[in-house]
C-alpha positions in Angstrom: 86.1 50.3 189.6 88.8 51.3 187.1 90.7 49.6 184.1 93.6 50.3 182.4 95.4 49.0 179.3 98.6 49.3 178.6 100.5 49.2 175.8 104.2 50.5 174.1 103.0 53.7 172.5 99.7 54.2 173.8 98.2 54.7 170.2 96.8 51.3 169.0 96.8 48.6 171.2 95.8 50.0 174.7 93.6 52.8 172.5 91.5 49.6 171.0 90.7 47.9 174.1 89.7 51.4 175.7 87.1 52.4 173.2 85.8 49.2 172.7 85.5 48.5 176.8 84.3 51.9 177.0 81.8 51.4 174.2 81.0 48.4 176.1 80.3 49.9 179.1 78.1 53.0 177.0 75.8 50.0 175.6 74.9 48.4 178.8 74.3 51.8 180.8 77.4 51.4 182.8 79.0 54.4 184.2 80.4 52.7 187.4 83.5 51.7 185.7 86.6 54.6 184.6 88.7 53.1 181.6 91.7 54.4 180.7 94.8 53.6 178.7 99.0 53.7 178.8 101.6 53.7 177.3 105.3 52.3 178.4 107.2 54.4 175.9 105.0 57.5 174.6 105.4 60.5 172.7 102.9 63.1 173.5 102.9 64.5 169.5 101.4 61.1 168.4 98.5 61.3 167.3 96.0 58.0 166.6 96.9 56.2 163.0 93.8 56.6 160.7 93.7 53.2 160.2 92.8 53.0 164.1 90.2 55.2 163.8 88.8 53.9 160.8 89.2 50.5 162.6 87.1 52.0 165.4 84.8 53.6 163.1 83.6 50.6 161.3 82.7 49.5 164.7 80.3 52.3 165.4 83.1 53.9 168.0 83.9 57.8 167.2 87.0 58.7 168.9 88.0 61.3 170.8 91.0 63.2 170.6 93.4 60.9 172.6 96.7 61.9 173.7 99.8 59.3 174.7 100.0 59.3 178.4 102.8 57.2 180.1 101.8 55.2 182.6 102.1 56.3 186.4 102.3 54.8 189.9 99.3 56.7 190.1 97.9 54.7 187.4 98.7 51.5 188.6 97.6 52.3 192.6 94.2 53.5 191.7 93.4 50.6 189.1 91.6 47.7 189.8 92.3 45.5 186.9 95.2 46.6 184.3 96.2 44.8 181.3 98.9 44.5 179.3 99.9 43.6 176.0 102.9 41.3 175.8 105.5 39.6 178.4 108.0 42.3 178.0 105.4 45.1 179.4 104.6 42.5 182.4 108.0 41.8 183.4 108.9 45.5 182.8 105.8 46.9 185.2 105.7 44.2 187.6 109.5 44.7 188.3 109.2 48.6 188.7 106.1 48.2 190.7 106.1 44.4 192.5 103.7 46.0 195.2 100.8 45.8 191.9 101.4 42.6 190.5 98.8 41.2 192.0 96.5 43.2 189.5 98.4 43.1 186.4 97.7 40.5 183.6 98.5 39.8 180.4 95.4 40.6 178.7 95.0 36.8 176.5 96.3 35.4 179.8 93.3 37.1 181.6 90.8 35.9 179.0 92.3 32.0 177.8 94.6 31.1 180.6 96.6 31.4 177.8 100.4 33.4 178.2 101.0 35.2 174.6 101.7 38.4 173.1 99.3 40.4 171.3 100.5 41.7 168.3 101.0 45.3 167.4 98.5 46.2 164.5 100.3 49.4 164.3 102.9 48.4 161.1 100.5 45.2 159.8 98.0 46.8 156.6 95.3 44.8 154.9 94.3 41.3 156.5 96.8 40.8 159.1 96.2 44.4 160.5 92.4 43.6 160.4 92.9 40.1 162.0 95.6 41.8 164.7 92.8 44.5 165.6 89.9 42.1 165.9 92.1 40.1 168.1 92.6 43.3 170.5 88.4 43.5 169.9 87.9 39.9 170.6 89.9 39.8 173.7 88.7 42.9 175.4 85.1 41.9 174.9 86.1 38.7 176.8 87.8 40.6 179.2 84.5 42.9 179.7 82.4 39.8 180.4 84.6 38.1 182.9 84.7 41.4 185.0 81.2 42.0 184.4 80.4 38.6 185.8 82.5 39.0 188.8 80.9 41.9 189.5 
């Protein structure tokens, strides 16, 4: 099996829900599942904010070097589940690639039944990037345990 998140610049977002589902999977002795991330809009030169990997880091998660990858057809033919961030990505991906849809969700959608945007953390400091993170956290660990239980 094989997940991917996707977000705008592939370095916050997408990144979080990656290395926590990953993370995930290392805890429970799962290597049956490939986890991967996108971007819509990346620049290959970013690098991951500090305050991502500080985030990550106060949840026992040491990242890797990570660079921004665009999302592909490839991508989206050989994933099984792949989540985006907000409407706009949806619409923008499903449109391109209608042949997918059928695998594409809206990540709080996937988790609540509930159609919202995440919000960015990327410009939020302090509390609201904290909260904005843990919501990424608390969504992809949901997301882990419906797809564990389906399969």
């Amino acid at each position: 099996m094989k997940i991917c998140f996707i977000c705008h610049a592939n370095v916050c977002r997408s990144f979080i829900a990656q290395e926590i589902f990953k993370n995930l999977l290392k805890k429970d002795n799962r290597t049956d599942i490939e986890v991967i991330s996108r971007g819509t809009y990346t620049l290959p030169y970013l690098s991951i904010p500090l305050k991502i990997k500080n985030f990550l880091l106060e949840n026992n998660i040491v990242c890797e070097n990570h660079t921004p990858t665009q999302y592909s057809k490839q991508d989206l033919s050989s994933s099984d589940f792949i989540f985006v961030m907000t409407e706009e990505q949806y619409d923008e991906i499903t449109d391109k690639y209608a042949e997918y849809s059928d695998k594409i969700y809206l990540l709080a959608d996937f988790v609540s039944n509930k159609t919202r945007d995440i919000e960015d953390p990327i410009s939020l400091d302090g509390k609201k990037f904290i909260k904005a993170a843990e919501n990424v956290k608390e969504l992809t660990i949901i997301a882990y345990k419906k797809i564990l239980s389906t399969n």
